[in-house]
SERO-4910 file (N, C-alpha, C, O; in steps of 0.05 Angstrom, whole numbers):
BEGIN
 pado doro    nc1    nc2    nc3   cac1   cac2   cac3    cc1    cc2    cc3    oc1    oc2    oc3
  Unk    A   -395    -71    361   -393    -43    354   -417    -34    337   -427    -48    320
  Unk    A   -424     -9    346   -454     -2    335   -439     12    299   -416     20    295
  Unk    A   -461     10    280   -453     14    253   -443     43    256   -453     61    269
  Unk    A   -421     44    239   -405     71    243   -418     90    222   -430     83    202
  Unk    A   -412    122    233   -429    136    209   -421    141    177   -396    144    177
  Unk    A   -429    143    156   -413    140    131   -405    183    129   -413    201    143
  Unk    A   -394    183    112   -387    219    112   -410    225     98   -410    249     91
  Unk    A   -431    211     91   -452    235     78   -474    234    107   -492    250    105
  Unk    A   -473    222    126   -484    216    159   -475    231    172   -492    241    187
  Unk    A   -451    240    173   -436    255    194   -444    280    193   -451    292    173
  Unk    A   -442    291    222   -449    319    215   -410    344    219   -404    367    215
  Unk    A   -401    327    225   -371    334    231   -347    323    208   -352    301    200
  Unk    A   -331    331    201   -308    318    185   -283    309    205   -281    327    222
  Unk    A   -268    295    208   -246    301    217   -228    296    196   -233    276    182
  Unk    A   -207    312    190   -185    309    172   -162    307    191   -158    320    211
  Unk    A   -142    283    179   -119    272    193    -95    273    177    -87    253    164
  Unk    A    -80    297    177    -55    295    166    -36    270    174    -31    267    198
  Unk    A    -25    252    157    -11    233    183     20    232    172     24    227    148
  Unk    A     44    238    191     68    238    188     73    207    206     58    192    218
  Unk    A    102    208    200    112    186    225    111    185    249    108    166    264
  Unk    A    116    217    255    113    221    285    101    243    295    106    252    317
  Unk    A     77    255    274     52    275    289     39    266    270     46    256    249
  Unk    A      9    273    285    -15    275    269    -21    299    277    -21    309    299
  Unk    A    -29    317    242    -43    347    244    -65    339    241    -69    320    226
  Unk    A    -88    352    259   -116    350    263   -138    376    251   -141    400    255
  Unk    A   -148    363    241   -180    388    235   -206    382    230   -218    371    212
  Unk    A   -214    395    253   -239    381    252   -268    407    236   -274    430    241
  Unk    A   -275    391    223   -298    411    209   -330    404    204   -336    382    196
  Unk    A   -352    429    209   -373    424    213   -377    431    182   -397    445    181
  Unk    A   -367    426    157   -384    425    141   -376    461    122   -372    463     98
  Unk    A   -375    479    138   -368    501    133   -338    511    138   -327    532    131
  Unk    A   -329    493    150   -300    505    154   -286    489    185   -299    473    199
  Unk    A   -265    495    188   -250    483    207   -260    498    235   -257    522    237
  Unk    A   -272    484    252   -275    498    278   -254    494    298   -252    508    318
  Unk    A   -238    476    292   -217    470    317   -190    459    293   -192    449    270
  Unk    A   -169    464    308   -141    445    297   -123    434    321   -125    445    344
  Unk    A   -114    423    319    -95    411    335    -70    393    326    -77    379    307
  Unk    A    -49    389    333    -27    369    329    -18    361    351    -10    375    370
  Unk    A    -22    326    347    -12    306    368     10    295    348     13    302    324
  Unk    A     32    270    369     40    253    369     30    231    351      6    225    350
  Unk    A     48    217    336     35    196    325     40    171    338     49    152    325
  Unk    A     35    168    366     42    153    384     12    140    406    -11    142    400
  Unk    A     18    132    420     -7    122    438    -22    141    457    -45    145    464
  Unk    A      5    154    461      7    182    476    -13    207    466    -31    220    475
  Unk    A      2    205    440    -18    221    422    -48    214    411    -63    231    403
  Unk    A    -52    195    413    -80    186    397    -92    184    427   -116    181    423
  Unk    A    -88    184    461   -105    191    481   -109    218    475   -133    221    471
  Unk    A    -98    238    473   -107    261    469   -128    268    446   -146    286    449
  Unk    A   -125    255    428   -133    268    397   -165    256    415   -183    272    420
  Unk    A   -167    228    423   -188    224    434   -210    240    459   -234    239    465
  Unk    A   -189    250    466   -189    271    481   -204    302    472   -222    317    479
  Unk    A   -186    299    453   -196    332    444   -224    334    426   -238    354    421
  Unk    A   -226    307    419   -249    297    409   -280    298    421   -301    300    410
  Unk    A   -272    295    446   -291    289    468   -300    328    478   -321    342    479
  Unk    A   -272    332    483   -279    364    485   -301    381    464   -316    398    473
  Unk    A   -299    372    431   -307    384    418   -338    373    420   -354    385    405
  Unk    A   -348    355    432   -376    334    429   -366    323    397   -387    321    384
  Unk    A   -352    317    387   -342    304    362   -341    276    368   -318    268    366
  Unk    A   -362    254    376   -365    233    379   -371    209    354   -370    220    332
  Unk    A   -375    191    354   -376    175    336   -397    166    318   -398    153    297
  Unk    A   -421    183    341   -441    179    326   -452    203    308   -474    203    298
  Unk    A   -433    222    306   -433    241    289   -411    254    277   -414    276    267
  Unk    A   -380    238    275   -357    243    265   -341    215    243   -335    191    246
  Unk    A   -339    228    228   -325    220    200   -294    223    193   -290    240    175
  Unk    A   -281    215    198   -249    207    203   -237    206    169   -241    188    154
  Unk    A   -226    222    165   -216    214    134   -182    220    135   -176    241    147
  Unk    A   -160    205    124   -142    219    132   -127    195     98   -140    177     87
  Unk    A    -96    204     92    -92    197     72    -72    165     84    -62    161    106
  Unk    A    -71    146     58    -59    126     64    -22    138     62    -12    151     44
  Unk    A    -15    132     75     14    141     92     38    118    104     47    115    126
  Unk    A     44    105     77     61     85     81     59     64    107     79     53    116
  Unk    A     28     58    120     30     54    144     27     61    170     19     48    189
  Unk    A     38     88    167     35    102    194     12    114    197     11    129    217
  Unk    A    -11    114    182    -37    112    189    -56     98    200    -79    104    207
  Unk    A    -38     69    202    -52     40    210    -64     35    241    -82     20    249
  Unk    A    -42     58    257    -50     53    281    -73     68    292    -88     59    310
  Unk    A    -75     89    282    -95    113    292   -122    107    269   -146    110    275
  Unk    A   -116     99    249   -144     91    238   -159     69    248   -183     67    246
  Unk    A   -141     47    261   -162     31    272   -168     26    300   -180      6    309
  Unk    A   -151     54    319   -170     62    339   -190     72    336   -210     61    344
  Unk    A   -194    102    318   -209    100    316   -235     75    299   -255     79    313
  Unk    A   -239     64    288   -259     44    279   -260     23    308   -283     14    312
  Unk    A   -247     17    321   -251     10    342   -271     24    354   -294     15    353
  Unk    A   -267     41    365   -280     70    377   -311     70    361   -331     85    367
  Unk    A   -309     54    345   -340     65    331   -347     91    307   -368     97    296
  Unk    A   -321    103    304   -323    122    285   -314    118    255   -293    106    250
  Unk    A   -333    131    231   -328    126    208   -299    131    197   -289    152    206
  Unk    A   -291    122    187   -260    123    185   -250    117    147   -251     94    138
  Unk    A   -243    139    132   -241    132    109   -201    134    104   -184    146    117
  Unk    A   -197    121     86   -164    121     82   -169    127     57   -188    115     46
  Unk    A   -152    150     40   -153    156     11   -120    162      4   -101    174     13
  Unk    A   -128    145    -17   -105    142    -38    -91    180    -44   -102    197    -58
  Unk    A    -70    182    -32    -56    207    -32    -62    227    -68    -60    250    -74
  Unk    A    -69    209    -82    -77    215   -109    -92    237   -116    -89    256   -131
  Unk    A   -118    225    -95   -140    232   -105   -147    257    -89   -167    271    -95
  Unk    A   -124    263    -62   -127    283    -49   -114    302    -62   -123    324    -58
  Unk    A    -96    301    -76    -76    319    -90    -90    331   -115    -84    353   -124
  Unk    A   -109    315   -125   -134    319   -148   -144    342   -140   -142    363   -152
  Unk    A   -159    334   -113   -178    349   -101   -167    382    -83   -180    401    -75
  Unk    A   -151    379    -83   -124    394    -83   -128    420   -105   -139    442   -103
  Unk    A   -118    408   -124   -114    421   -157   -136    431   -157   -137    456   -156
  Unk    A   -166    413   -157   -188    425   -163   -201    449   -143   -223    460   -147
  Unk    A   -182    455   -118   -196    474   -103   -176    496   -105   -174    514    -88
  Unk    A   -164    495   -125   -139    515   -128   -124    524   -102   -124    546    -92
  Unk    A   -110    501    -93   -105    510    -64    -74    518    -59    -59    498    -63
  Unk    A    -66    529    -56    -34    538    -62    -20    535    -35      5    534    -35
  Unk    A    -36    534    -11     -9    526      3    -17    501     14    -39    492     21
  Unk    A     11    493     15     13    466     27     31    476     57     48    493     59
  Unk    A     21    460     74     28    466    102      8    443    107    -14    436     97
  Unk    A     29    434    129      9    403    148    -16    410    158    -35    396    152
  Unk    A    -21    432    174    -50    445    182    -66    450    153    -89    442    149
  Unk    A    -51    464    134    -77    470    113    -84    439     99   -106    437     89
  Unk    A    -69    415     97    -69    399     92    -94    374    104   -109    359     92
  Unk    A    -90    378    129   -119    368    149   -139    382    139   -158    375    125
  Unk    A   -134    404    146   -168    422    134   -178    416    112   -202    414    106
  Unk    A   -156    413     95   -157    406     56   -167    370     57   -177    363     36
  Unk    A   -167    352     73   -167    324     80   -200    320    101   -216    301    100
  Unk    A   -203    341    116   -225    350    127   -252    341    106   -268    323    103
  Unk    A   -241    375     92   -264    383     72   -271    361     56   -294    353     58
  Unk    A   -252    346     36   -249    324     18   -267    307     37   -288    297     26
  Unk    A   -262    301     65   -282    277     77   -309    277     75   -323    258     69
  Unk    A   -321    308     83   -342    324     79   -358    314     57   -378    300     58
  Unk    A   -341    327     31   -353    330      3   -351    307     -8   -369    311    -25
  Unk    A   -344    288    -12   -328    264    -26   -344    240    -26   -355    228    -46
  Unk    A   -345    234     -3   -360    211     13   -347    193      9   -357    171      4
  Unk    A   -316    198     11   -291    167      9   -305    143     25   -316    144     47
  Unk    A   -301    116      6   -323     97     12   -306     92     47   -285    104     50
  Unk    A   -314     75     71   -310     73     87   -281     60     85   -272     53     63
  Unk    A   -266     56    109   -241     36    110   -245      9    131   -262     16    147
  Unk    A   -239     -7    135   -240    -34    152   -215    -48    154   -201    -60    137
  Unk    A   -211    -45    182   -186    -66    183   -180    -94    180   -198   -111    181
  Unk    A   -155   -100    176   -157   -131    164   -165   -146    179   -174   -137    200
  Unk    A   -165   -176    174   -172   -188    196   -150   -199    207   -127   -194    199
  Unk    A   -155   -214    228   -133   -210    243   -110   -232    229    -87   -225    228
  Unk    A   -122   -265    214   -101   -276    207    -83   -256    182    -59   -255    178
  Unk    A   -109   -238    166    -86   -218    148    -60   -207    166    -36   -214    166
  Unk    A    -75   -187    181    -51   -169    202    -30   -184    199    -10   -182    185
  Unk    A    -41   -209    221    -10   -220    228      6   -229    208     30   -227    212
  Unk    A     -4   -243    177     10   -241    154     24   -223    146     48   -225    141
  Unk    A      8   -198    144     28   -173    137     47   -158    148     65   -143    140
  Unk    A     38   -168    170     64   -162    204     89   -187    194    112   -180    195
  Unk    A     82   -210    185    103   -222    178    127   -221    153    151   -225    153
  Unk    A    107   -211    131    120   -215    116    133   -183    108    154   -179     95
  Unk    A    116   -165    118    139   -138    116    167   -141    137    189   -133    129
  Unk    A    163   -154    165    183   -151    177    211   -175    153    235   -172    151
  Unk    A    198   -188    144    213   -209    128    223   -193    100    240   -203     86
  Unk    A    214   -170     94    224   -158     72    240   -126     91    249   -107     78
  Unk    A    241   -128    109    265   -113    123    285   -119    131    304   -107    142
  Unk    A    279   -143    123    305   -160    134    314   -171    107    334   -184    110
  Unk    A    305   -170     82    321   -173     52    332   -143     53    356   -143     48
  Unk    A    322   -118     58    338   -104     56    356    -92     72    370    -73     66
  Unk    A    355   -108     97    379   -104    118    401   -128    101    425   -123    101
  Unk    A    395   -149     89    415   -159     87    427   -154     57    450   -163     51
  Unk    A    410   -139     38    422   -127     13    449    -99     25    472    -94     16
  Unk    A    433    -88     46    455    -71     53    481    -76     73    497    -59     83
  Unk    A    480   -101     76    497   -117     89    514   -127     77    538   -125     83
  Unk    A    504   -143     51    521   -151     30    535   -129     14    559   -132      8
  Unk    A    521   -106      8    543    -76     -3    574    -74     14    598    -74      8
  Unk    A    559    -73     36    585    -62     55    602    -85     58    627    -81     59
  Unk    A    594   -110     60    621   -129     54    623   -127     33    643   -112     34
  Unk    A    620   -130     13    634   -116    -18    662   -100    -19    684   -102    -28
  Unk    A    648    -86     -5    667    -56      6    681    -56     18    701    -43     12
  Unk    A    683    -71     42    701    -78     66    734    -95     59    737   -115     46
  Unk    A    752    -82     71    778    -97     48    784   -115     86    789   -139     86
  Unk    A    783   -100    107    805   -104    133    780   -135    134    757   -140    129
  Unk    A    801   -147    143    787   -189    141    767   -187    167    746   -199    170
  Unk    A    783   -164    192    757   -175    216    739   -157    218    728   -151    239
  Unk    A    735   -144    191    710   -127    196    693   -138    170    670   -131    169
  Unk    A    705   -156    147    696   -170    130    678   -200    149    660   -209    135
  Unk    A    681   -212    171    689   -236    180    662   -231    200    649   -249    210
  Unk    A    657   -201    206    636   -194    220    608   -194    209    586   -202    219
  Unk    A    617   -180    181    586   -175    155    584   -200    148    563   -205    136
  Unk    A    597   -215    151    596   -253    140    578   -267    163    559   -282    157
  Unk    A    587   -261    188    572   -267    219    547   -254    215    528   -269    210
  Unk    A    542   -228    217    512   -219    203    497   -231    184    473   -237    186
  Unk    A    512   -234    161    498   -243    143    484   -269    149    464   -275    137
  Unk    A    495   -284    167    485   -310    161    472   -315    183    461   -337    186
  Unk    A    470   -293    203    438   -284    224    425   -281    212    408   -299    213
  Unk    A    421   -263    196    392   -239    175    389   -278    161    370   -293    167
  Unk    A    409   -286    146    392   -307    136    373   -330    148    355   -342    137
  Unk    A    388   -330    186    379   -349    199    346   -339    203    325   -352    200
  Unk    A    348   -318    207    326   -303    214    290   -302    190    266   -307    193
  Unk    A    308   -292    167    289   -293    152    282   -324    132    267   -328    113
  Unk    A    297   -337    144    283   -373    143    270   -379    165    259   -402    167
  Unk    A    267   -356    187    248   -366    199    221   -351    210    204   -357    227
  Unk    A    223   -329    190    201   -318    181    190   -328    163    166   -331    167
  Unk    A    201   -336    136    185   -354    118    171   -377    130    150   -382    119
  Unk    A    179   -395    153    168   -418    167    145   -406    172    124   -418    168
  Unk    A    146   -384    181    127   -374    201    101   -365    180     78   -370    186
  Unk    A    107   -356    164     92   -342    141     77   -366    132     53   -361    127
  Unk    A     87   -396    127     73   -417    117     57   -424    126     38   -434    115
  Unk    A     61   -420    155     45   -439    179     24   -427    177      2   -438    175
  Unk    A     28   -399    178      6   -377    178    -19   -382    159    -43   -378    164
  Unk    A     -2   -399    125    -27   -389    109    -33   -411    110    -56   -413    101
  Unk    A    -23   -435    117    -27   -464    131    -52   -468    139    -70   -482    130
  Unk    A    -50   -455    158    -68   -459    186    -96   -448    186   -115   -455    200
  Unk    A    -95   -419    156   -120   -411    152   -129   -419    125   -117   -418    103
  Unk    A   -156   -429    131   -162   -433     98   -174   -414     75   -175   -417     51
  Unk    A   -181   -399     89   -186   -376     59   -157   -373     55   -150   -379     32
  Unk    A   -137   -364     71   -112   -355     60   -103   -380     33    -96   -381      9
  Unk    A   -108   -398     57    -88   -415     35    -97   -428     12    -84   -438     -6
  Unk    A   -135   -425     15   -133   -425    -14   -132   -403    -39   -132   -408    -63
  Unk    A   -131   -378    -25   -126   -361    -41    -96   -360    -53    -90   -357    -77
  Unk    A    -78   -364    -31    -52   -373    -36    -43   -387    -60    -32   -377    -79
  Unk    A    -51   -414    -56    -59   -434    -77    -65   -419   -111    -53   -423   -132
  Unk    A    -89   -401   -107    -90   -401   -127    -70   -368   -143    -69   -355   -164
  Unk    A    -59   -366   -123    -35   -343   -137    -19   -356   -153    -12   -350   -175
  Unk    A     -8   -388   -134     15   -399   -144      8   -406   -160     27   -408   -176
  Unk    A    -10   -413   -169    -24   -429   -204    -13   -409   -220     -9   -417   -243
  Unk    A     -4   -376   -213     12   -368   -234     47   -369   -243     64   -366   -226
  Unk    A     54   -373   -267     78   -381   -263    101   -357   -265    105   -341   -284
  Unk    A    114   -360   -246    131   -349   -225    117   -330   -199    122   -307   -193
  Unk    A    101   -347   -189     99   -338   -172     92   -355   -147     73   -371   -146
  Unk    A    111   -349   -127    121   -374   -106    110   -361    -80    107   -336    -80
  Unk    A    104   -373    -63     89   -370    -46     97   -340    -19     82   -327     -4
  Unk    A    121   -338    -23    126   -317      0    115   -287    -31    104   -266    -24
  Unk    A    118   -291    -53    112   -258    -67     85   -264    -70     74   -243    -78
  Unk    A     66   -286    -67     32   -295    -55     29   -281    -30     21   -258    -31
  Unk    A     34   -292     -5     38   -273     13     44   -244     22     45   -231     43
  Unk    A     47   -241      8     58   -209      5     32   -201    -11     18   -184      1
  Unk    A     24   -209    -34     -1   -200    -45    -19   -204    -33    -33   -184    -35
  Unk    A    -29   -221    -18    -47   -225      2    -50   -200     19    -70   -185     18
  Unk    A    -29   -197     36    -25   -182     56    -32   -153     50    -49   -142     64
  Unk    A    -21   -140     30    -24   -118     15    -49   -115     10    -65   -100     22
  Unk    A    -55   -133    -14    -84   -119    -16   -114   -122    -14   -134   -110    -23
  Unk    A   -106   -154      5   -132   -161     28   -149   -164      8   -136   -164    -13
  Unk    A   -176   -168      4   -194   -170    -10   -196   -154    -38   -195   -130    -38
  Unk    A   -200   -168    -62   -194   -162    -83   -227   -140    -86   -235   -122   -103
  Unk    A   -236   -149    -68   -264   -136    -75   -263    -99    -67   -283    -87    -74
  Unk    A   -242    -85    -54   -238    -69    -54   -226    -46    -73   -223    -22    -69
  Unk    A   -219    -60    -93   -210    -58   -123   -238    -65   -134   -254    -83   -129
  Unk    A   -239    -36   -155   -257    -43   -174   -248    -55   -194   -264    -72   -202
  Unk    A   -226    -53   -209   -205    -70   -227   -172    -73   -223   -158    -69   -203
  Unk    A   -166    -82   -249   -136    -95   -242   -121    -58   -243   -104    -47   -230
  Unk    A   -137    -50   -262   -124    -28   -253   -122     -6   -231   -104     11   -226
  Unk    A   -140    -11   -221   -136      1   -191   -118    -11   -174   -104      3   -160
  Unk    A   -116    -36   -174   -103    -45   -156    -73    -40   -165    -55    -33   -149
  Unk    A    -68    -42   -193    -30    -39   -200    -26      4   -182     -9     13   -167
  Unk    A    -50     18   -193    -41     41   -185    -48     39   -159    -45     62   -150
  Unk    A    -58     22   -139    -52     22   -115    -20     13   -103     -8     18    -82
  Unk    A    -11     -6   -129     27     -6   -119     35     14   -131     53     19   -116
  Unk    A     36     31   -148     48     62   -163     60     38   -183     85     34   -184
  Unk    A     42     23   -200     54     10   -226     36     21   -243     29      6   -261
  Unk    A     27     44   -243     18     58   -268     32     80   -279     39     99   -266
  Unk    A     38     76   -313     56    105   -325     39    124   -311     15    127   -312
  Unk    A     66    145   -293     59    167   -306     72    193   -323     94    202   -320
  Unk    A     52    203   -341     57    210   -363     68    249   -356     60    261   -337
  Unk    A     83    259   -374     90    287   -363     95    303   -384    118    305   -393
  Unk    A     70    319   -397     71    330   -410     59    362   -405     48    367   -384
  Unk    A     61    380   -424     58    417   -415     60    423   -446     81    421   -459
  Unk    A     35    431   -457     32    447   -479     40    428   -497     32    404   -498
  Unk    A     67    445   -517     77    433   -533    117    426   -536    132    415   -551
  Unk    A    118    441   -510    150    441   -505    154    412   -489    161    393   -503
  Unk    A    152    409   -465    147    384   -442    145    358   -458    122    351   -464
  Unk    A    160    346   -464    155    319   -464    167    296   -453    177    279   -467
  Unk    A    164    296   -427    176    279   -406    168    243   -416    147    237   -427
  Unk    A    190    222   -409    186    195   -405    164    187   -392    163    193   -368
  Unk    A    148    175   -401    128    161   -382    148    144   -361    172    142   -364
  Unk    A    127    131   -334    158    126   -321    132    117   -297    112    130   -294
  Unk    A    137     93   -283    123     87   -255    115    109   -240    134    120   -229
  Unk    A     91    120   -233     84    141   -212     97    131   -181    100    150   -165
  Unk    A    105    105   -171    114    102   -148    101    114   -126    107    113   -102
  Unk    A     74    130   -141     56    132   -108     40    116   -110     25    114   -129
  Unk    A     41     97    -83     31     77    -70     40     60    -47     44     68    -24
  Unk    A     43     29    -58     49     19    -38     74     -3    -45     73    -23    -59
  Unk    A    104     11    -24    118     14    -40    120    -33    -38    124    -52    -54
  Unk    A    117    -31    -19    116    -64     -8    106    -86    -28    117   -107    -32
  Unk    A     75    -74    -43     76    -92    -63     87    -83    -87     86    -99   -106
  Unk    A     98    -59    -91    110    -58   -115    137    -74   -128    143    -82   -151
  Unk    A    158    -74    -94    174    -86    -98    177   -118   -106    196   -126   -120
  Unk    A    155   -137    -96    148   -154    -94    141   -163   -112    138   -187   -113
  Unk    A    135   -147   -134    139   -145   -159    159   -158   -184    158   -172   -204
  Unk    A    174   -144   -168    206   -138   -188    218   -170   -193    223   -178   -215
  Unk    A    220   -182   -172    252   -210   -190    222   -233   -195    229   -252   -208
  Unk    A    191   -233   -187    184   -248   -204    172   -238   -229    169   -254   -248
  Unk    A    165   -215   -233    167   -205   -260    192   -211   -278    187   -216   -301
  Unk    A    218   -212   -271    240   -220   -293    232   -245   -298    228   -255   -319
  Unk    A    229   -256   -268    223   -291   -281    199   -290   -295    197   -308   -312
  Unk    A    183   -277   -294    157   -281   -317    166   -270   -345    150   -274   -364
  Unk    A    182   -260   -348    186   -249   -373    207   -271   -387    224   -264   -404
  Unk    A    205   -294   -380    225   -314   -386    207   -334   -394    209   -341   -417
  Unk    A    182   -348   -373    183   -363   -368    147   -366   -365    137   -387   -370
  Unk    A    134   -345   -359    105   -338   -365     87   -326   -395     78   -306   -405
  Unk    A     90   -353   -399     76   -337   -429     66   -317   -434     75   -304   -453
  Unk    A     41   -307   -418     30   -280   -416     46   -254   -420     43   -235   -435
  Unk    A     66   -259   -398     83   -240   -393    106   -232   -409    119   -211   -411
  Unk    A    107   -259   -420    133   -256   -440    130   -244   -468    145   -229   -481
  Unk    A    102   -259   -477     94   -241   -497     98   -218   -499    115   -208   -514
  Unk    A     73   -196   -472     83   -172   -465    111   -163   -469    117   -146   -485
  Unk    A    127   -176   -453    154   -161   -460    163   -166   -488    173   -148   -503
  Unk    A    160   -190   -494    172   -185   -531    160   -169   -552    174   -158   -570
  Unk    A    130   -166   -551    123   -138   -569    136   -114   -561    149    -99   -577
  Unk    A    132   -109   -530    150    -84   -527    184    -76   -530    196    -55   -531
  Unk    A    193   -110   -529    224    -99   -551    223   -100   -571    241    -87   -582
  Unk    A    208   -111   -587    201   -100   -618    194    -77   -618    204    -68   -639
  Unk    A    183    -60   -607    174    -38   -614    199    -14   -597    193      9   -591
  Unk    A    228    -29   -592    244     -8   -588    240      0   -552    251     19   -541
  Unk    A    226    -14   -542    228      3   -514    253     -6   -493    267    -26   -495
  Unk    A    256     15   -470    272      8   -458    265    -12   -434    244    -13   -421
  Unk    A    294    -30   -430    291    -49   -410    277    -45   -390    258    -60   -390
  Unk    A    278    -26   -367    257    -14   -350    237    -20   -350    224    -36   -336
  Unk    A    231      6   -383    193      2   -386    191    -25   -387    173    -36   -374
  Unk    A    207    -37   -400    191    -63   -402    198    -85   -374    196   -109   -381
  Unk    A    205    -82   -354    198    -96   -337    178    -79   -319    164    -92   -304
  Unk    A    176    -46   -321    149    -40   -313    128    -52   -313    112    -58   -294
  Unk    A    127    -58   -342    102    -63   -354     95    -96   -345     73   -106   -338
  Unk    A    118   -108   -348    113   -140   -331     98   -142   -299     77   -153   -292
  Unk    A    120   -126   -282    110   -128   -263     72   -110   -255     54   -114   -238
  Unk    A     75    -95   -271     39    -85   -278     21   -115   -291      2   -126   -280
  Unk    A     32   -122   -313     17   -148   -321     14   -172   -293     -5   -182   -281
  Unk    A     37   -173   -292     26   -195   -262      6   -190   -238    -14   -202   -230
  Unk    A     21   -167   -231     -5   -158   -213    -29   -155   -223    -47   -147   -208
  Unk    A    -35   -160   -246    -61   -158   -252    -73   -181   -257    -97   -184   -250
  Unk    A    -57   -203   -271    -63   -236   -263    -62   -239   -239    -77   -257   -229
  Unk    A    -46   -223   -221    -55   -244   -193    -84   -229   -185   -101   -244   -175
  Unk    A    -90   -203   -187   -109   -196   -181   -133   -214   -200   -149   -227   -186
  Unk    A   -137   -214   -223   -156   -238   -244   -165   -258   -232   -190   -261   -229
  Unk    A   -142   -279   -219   -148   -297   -203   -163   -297   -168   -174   -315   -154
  Unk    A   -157   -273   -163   -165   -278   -135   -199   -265   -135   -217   -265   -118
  Unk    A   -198   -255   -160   -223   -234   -165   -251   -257   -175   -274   -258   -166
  Unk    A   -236   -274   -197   -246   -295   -198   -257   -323   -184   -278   -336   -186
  Unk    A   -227   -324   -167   -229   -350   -159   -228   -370   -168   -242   -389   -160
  Unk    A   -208   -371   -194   -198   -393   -209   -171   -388   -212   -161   -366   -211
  Unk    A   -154   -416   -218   -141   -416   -216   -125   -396   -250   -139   -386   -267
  Unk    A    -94   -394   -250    -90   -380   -277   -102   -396   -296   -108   -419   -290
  Unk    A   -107   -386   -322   -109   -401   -347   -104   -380   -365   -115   -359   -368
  Unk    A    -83   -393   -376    -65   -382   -399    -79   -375   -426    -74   -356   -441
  Unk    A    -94   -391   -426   -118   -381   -454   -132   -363   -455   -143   -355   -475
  Unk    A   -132   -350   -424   -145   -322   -424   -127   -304   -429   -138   -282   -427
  Unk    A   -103   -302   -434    -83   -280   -440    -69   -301   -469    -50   -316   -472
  Unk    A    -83   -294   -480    -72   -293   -509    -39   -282   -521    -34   -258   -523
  Unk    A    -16   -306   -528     10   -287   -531     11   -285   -556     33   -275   -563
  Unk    A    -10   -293   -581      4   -273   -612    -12   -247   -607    -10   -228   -622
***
């Protein structure tokens, strides 16, 4: 594939609203939206968008793709296009909402939204996007389908809870112990995976050097957030899972709880959660953390917020480094 153009190269923007099941389109020369369109967020849909692309002379060697990260459902149409040869940027929903505020833009509608995602591609110069490679993919293909299936079987276990009649209790018991057959054999699969590759597995390796952290919530960090080098720090990467306070305040009346922003990615945030308790037991680093912050009165929450923020940021330390943990670098008086 010939080098794709960066957005300060392009002479075109395209802005990509992306839902589950349409993409709003706008394409702009710099001055404004010359064309819009809405497709399908389907295969169906992305021949056309290619399509309408071609109509406009909006080719690759003069079009710049920017569209926001979208739980996913951006994954497929962003890396046709980069396939295709066109610059392709993914931005953190954050920073469009910034850029948003700063253009004083008052309506929100999916079309003004592309145009608003357009322009941002234009002016911005969001650094490029690249897809994983392929042993990542198939990692992250594994281990999300393996965390759909903890919460098919958390909501499996509710409803037998609930369930009093024995052959409809006797059934969620028969499920349950599929979903379990199942996701023991996604974990197999997940091992083999980081097995078989050796950057994975020694990056792997050196996650587990942190304590509580076992190799499928390694995997999951892996998968998520691919090269540490795309993070400029630990803190980018926690507010890439929405593990950063956010804060809510107005004048002098407003004084809202700080509290997880939760925009991000909700996959590694969760992944988070039961080895952060175990680190707050059992990881010096972490435990410290949490015991100043019950000295100082905070609530249980914040303070497993704040754990699962501290870990992700050791595991990020380590992979950034390429050493294994060392506890001497996190100081607990």
């Amino acid at each position: 594939m010939e080098d794709a153009p960066t957005s300060s190269s392009a002479t075109l923007s395209l802005g990509i609203d992306v839902g589950k099941s349409a993409l709003e389109l706008a394409l702009s020369n710099g001055d404004g939206p010359i064309a819009k369109m809405s497709v399908s967020n389907d295969s169906e849909g992305h021949d056309r968008l290619l399509s309408w692309l071609e109509d406009h002379e909006a080719g690759p060697a003069n079009t710049f793709a920017c569209m926001e990260a979208s739980g996913g459902f951006e994954e497929a149409i962003a890396s046709l296009l980069y396939e295709k040869g066109y610059g392709v940027s993914v931005v953190n929903p954050r920073r469009i909402k910034g850029y948003a505020d700063s253009q004083l833009q008052r309506s929100k509608t999916d079309t003004a939204d592309a145009a608003l995602i357009a322009r941002f591609g234009d002016r911005e110069e969001p650094s490029p996007w690249e897809p994983p490679e392929a042993a990542q993919s198939r990692l992250q293909e594994l281990t999300r389908a393996r965390q759909a299936l903890q919460k098919e079987k958390t909501r499996t276990q509710n409803r037998l809870d609930d369930a009093s009649e024995e052959t409809v209790r006797r059934t969620y018991k028969d499920l349950l112990e599929e979903i379990d057959s199942k996701i023991e054999s996604l974990e197999e699969e997940i091992q083999e995976q980081i097995e078989e590759n050796q950057q994975l597995n020694e990056r792997c390796q050196l996650l587990q050097s942190i304590p509580c952290v076992g190799l499928q919530t390694a995997a999951i960090v892996l998968s998520e957030i691919g090269s540490s080098d795309q993070f400029e720090s630990a803190r980018q990467a926690a507010a890439y899972a929405g593990l950063v306070p956010s804060h809510r305040e107005s004048g002098t009346s407003v004084r809202g709880k700080p509290r997880m922003s939760k925009v991000g990615n909700g996959r590694l945030r969760r992944a988070m959660y039961f080895p952060a308790m175990g680190a707050l037991r059992h990881n010096p680093a972490v435990k410290a953390l949490g015991d100043r912050l019950e000295e100082r009165g905070k609530e249980a929450m914040v303070i497993i917020g704040a754990a699962m923020r501290k870990l992700l940021h050791i595991c990020y330390g380590v992979l950034k480094s390429g050493r294994a943990f060392d506890p001497s670098l996190h100081p607990t008086a």
